[in-house]
NURO-993885 format. One record per residue (C-alpha): x, z, y; residue number from 1. Coordinates in steps of 0.001 Angstrom, whole numbers. Example, Ala and Ser with C-alpha at 12.3 -4.5 7.8 and 13.67 -1.06 7.14 Angstrom:
// NURO-993885
{{12300; 7800; -4500}; 1}
{{13670; 7140; -1060}; 2}
This chain:
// NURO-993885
{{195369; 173828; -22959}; 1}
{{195211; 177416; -23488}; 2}
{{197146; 178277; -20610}; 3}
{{194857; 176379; -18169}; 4}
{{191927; 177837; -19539}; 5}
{{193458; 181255; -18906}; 6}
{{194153; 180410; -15275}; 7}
{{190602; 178770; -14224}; 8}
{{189418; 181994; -16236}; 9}
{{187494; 179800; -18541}; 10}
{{186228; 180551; -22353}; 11}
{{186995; 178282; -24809}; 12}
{{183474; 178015; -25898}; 13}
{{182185; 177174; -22372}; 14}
{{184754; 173647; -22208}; 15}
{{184229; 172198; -25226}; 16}
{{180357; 172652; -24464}; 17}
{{180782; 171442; -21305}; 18}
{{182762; 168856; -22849}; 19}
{{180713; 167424; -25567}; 20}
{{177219; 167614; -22840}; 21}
{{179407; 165123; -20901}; 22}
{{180154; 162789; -23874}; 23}
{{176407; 163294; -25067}; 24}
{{173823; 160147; -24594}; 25}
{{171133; 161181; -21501}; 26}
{{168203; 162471; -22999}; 27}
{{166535; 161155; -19737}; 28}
{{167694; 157719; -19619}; 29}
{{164102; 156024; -21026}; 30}
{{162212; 158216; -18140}; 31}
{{164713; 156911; -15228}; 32}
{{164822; 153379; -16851}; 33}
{{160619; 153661; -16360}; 34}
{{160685; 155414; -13107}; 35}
{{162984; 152872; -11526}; 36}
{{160742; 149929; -12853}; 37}
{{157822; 151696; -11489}; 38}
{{159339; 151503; -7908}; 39}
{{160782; 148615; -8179}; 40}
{{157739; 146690; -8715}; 41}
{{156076; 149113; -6051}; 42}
{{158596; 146596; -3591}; 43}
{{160558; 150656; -2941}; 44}
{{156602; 151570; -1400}; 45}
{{155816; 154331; -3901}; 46}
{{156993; 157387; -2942}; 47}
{{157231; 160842; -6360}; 48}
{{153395; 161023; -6169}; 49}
{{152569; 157927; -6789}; 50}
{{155094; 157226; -9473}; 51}
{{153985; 160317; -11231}; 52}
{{150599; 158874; -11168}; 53}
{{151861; 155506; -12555}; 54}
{{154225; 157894; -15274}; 55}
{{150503; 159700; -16440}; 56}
{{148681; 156028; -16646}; 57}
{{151877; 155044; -19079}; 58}
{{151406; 158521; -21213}; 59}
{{154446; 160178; -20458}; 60}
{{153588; 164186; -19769}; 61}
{{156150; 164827; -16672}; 62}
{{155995; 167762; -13808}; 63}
{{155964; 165581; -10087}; 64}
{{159069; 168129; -9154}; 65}
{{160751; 166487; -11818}; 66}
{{159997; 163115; -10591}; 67}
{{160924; 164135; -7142}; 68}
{{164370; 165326; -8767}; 69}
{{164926; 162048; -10708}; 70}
{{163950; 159596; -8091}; 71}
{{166720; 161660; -5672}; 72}
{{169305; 161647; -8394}; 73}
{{169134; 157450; -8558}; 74}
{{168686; 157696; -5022}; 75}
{{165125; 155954; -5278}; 76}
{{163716; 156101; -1280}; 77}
{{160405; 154649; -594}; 78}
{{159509; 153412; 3167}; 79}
{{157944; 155965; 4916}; 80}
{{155275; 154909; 7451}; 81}
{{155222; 157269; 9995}; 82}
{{151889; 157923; 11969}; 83}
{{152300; 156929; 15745}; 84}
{{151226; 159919; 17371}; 85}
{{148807; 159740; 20857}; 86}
{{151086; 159604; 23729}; 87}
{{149139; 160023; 27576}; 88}
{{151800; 158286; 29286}; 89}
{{151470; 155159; 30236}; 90}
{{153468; 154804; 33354}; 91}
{{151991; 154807; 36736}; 92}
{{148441; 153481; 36682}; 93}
{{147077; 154180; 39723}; 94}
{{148219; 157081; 42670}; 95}
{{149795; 159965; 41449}; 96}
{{147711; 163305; 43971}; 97}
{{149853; 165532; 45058}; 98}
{{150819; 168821; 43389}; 99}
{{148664; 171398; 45742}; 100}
{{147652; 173857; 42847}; 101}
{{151921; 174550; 42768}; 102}
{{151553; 176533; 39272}; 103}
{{148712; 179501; 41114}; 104}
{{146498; 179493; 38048}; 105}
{{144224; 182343; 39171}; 106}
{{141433; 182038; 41741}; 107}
{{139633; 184867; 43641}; 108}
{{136485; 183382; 43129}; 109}
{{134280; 181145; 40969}; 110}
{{134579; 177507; 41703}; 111}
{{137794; 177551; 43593}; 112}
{{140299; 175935; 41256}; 113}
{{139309; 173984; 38027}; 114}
{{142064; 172274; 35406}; 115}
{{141798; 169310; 33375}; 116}
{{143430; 167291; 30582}; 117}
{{142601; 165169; 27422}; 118}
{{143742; 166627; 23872}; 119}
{{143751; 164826; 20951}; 120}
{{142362; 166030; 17379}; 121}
{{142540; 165180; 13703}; 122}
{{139407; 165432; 12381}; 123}
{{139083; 164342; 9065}; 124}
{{140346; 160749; 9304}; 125}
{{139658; 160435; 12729}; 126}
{{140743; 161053; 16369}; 127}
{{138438; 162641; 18578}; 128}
{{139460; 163283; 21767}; 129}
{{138248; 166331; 23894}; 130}
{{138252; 166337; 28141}; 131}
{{137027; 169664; 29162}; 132}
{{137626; 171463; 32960}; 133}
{{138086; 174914; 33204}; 134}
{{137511; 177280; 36180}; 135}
{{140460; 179334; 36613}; 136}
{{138320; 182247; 37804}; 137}
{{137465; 183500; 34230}; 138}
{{138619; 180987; 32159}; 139}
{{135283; 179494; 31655}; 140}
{{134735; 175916; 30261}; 141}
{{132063; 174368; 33161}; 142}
{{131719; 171012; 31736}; 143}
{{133538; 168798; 28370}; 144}
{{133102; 165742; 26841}; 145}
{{134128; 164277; 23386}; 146}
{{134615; 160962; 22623}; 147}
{{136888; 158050; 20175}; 148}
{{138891; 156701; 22755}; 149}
{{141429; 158897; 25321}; 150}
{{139573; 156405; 28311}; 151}
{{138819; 156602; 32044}; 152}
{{135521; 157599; 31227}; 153}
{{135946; 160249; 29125}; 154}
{{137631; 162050; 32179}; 155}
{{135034; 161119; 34488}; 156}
{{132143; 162264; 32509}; 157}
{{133750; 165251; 32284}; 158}
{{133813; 165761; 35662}; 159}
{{130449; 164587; 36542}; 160}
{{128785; 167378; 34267}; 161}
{{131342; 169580; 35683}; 162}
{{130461; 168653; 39578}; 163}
{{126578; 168558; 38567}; 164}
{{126821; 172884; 38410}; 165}
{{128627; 172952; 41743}; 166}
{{126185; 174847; 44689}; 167}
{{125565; 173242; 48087}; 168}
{{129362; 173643; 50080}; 169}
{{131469; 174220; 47210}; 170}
{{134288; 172086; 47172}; 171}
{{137322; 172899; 44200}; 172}
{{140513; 172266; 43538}; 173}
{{140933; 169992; 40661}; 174}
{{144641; 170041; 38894}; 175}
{{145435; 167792; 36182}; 176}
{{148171; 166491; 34402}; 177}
{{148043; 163067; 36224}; 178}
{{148039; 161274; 32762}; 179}
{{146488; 157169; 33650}; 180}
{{142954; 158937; 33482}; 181}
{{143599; 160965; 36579}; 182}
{{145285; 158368; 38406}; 183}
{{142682; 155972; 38648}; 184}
């Protein structure tokens, strides 16, 4: 044994405690016995925050890392539900216009070319939804509108406000993204 401790360049002192730590009882094994309950009967929904809430209820004092740790070590996954985020696209709705802006995003005057689109925000717990036009002249918003619900007439009240502050013969491009709003 001496020989092979001189070749892996090992002290003595460092096996045997190496050694005996593998031969001693886990000092953890109540605590992953509890923490494996704890998700069990969670049906594998509770993810290290919740289980560390469940761990404080029961009186144990334990860091949520350390949770996080032992739930990886037994391999303890909960099922993740995974927010469906707003997609635009629902196919072709309507008539797609043709492409006649062709990426020229300045104009030489006011109220030649305006853009369009519908974003989506978190706000709080809920989606809001924001339709503004912009004049590509100076970047101004002319006209927005916010609403719950990414609809048709979001869009078009948008626009109304927006074609309300038009003058007598002005006539602008409007570009959009063609999303089902525009198409209609």
């Amino acid at each position: 044994m001496e020989v092979l401790l001189d070749v892996a360049e090992l002290p003595r002192s460092t096996f045997f405690y190496h050694q005996a730590r593998l031969l001693a009882p886990d000092p953890q094994a109540d605590l992953k016995a509890v923490i494996t309950s704890i998700f069990k009967k969670s049906q594998a929904r509770y993810g290290h925050r919740r289980v560390h809430t469940e761990l404080v209820k029961q009186g144990w004092t334990i860091a949520k890392k350390t949770v996080l740790k032992l739930m990886r070590l037994l391999r303890l996954v909960c099922k993740v539900r995974r927010k469906n985020r707003y997609n635009s696209y629902r196919g072709e709705q309507g008539i797609v216009a043709p492409n006649l802006l062709k990426r020229q995003f300045e104009a030489d005057a006011p109220n030649q070319k305006w853009v369009t689109d519908v974003t989506e925000f978190s706000v709080d717990d809920r989606k809001l939804y924001l339709s503004p036009v912009m004049d590509l002249f100076d970047r101004q918003i002319i006209s927005y509108a916010i609403g719950t619900s990414p609809n048709l007439e979001l869009a078009n009240s948008s626009l109304r406000g927006a074609l309300a502050t038009l003058e007598e013969g002005q006539k602008p491009l409007v570009h959009s993204d063609q999303g089902f709003q525009y198409q209609h």
